[in-house]
C-alpha positions as CSV (number, residue, x, y, z in Angstrom):
1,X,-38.9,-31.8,-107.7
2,X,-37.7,-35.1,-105.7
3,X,-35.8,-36.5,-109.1
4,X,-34.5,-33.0,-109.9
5,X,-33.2,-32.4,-106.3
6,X,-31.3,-35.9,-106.6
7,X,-29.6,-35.4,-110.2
8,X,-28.5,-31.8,-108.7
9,X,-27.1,-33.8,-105.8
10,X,-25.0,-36.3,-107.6
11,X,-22.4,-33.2,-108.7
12,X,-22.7,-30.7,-105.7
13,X,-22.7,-33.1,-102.7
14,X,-19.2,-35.3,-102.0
15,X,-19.2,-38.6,-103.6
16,X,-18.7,-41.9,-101.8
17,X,-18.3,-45.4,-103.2
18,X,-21.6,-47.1,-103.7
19,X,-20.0,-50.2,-103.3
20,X,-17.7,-50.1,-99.7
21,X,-18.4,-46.5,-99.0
22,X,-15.0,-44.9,-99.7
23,X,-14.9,-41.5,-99.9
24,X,-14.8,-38.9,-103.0
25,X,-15.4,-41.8,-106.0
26,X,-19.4,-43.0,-107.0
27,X,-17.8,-46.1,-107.7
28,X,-14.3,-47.2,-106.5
29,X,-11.8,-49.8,-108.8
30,X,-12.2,-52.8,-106.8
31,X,-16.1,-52.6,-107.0
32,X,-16.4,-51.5,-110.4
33,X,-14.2,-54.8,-111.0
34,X,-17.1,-56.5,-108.6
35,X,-19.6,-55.2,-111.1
36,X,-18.5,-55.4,-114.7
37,X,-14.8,-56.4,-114.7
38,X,-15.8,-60.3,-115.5
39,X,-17.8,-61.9,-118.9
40,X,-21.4,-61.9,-118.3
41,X,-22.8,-65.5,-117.9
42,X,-25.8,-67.4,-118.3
43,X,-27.7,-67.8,-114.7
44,X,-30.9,-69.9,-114.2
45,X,-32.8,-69.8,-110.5
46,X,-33.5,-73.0,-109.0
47,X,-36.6,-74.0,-109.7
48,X,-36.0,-72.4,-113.1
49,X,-39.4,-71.6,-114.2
50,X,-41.3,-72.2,-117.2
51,X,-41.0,-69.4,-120.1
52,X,-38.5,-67.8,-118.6
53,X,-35.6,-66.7,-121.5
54,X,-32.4,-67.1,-121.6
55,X,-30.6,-64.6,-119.1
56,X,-27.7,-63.9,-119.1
57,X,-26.3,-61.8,-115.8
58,X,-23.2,-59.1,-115.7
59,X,-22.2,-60.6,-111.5
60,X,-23.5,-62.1,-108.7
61,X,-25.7,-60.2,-106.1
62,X,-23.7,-59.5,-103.4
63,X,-21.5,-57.6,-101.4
64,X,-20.1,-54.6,-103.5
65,X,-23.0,-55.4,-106.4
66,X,-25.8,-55.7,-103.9
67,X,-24.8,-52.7,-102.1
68,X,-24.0,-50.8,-105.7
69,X,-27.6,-51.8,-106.1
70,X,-29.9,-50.6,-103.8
71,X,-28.0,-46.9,-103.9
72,X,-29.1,-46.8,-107.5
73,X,-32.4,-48.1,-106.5
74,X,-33.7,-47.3,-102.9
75,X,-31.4,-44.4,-102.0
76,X,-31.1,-42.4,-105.8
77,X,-27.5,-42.8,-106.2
78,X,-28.0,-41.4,-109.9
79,X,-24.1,-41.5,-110.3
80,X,-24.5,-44.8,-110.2
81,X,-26.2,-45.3,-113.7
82,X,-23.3,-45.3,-116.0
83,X,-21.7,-47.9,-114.4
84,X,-25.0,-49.8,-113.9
85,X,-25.6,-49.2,-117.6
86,X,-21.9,-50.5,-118.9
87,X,-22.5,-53.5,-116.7
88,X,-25.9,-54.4,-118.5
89,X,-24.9,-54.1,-122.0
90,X,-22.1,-56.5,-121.4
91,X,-24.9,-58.9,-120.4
92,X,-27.0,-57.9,-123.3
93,X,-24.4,-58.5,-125.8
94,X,-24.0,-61.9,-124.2
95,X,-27.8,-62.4,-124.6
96,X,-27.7,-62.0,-128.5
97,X,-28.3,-65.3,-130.7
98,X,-24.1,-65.4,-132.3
99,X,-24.1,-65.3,-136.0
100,X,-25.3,-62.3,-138.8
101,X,-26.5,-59.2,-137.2
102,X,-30.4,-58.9,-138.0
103,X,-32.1,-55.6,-137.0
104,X,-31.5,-53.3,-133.6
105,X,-31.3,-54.6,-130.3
106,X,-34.3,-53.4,-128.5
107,X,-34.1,-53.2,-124.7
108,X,-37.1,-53.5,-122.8
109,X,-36.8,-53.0,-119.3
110,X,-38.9,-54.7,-117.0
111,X,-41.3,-52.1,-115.6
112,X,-41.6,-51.0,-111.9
113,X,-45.0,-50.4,-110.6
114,X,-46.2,-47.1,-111.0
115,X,-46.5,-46.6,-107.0
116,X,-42.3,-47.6,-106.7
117,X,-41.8,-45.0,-109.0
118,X,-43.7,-42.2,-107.5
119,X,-41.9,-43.7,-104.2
120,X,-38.3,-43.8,-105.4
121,X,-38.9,-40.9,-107.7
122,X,-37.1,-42.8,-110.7
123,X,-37.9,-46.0,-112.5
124,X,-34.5,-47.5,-112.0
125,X,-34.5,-50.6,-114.6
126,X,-35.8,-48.1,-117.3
127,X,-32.9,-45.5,-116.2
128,X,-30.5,-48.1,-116.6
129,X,-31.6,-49.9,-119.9
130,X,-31.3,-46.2,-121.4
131,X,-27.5,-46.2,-120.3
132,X,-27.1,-49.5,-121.2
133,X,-28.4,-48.2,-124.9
134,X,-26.1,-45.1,-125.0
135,X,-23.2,-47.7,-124.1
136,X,-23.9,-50.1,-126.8
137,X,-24.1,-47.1,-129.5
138,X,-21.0,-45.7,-128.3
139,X,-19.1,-49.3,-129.5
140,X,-21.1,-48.8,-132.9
141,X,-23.9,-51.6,-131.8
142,X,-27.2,-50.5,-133.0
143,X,-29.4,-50.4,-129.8
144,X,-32.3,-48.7,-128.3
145,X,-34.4,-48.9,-125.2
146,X,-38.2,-49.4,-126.0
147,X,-40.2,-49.1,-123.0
148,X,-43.6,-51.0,-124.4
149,X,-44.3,-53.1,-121.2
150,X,-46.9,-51.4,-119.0
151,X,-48.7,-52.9,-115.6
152,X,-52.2,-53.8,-116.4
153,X,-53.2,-54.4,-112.8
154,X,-51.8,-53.5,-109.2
155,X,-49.4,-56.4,-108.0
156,X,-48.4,-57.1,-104.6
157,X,-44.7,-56.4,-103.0
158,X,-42.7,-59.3,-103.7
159,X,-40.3,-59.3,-100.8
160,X,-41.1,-62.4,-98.6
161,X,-43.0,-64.4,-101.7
162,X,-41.7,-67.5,-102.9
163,X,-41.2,-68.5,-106.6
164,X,-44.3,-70.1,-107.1
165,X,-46.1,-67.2,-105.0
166,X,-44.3,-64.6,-107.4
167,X,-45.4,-66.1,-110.5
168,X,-49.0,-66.2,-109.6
169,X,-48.5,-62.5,-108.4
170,X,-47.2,-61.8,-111.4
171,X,-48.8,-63.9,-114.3
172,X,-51.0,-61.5,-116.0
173,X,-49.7,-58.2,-114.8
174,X,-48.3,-56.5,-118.4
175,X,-49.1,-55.4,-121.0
176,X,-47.5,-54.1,-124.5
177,X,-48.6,-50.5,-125.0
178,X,-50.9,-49.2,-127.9
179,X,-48.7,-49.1,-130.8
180,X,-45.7,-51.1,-128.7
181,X,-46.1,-53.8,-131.5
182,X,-44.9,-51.6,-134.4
183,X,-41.8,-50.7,-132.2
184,X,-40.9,-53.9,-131.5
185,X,-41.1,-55.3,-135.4
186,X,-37.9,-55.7,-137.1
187,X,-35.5,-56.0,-134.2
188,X,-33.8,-58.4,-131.6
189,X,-35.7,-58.1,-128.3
190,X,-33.9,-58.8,-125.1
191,X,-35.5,-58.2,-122.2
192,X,-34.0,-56.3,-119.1
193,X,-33.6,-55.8,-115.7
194,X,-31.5,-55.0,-112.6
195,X,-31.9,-58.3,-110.5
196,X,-33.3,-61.3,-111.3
197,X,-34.3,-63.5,-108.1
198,X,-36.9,-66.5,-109.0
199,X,-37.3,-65.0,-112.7
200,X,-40.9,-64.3,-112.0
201,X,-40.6,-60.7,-113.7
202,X,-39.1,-62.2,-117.0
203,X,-41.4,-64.6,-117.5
204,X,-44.6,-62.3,-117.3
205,X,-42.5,-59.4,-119.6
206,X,-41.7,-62.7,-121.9
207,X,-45.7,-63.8,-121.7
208,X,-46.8,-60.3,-122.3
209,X,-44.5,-59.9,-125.2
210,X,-45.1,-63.4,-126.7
211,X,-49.0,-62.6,-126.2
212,X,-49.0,-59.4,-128.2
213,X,-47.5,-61.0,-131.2
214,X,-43.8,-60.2,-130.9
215,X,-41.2,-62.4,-132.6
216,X,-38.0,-61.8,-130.3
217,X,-35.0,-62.8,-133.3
218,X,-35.7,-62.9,-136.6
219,X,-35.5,-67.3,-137.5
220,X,-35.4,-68.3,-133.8
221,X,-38.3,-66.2,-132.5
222,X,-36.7,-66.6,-129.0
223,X,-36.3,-63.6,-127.1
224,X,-33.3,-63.1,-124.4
225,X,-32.8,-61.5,-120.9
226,X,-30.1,-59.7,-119.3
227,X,-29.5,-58.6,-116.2
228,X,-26.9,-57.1,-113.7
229,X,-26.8,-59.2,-111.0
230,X,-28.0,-63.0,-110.2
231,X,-28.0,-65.0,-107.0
232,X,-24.3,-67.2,-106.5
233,X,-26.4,-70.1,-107.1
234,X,-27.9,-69.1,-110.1
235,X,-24.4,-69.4,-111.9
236,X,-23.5,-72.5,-109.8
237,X,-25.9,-74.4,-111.0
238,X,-24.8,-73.8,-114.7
239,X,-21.2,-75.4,-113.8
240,X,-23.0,-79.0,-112.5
């Protein structure tokens, strides 16, 4: 009823800029610029951790895109997802190993815990790596989202952790899905999400992945990670 109530409200009730707030537009110009108006770029958190793939990230998180962010998220601003989803596919195609196409892209989003989904009444990365998918068909770019990634135990909430305390929360927690193996076969797997902070999340989807049996690109075997938003540092440090 909650995620019904909320897509009904995205058309009935008056739009305001998730971004700055300004009235009768989900997204304004200048913040969809903020969003997905520059080339993705590779971002890497300081301390980068171990395992953790290439990711590549649509903006930096802040302002407009932090704000853009937590509407889609925390407040279920579904309006919000196209946009979200254009912005990820950008960093998706800049994910992708450059030379002959080799198979599908296969999205697969990051999972939220099952009790943030009953919570927010939406998974958001999963809602998001479906637009992303619809985007990326639309410019003739074979792409699906495969949801195989599952949480295998209960994790504690992140906020306040630091990296090395996310990583031990994290290491172990997924899991590939009965038959998520077959899906997988075949295609370029690049792993997604909304915000990447320390990186902990990519590395355990990575591990879970790698552990399962999955080859991410056919003659690399190297998986890739995109993802909306970074920290400013995260792209600073790429420019040293």
């Amino acid at each position: 009823m909650r995620g019904w109530w909320r897509e009904i409200s995205d058309v009935v009730l008056p739009a305001f800029c998730g971004g700055c707030g300004r009235p009768r537009t989900a997204l304004c110009e200048v913040c969809a610029a903020s969003l997905y108006g520059s080339p993705a770029r590779r971002a890497r958190p300081d301390p980068e951790p171990a395992g953790l793939p290439a990711v590549f990230a649509a903006a930096p998180y802040g302002d407009a895109v932090r704000a853009v962010l937590l509407a889609h998220k925390e407040r279920g601003a579904l309006g919000l997802t196209g946009a979200l989803g254009m912005a990820l596919a950008g960093a998706v195609l800049a994910a992708v190993p450059s030379g002959p196409a080799a198979g599908p892209l296969l999205l697969v989003p990051v999972p939220s815990s099952r009790s943030a989904v009953r919570a927010r009444g939406h998974d958001p990365a999963r809602r998001i790596a479906l637009s992303a998918s619809r985007a990326l068909r639309g410019t003739g770019v074979r792409a699906r989202t495969v949801a195989v990634l599952r949480q295998r135990r209960a994790v504690v909430d992140q906020t306040g952790l630091d990296a090395r305390q996310r990583l031990a929360n994290l290491a172990g927690a997924l899991e590939v899905v009965v038959g998520g193996v077959r899906l997988l076969e075949g295609g370029r797997v690049v792993f997604v999400d909304d915000l990447m902070t320390t990186g902990a999340s990519l590395v355990e989807a990575a591990r879970a992945v790698r552990v399962a049996g999955v080859r991410g690109f056919p003659g690399t075997g190297e998986p890739g990670a995109a993802v909306i938003a970074a920290p400013p540092l995260a792209f600073e440090i790429n420019r040293n």
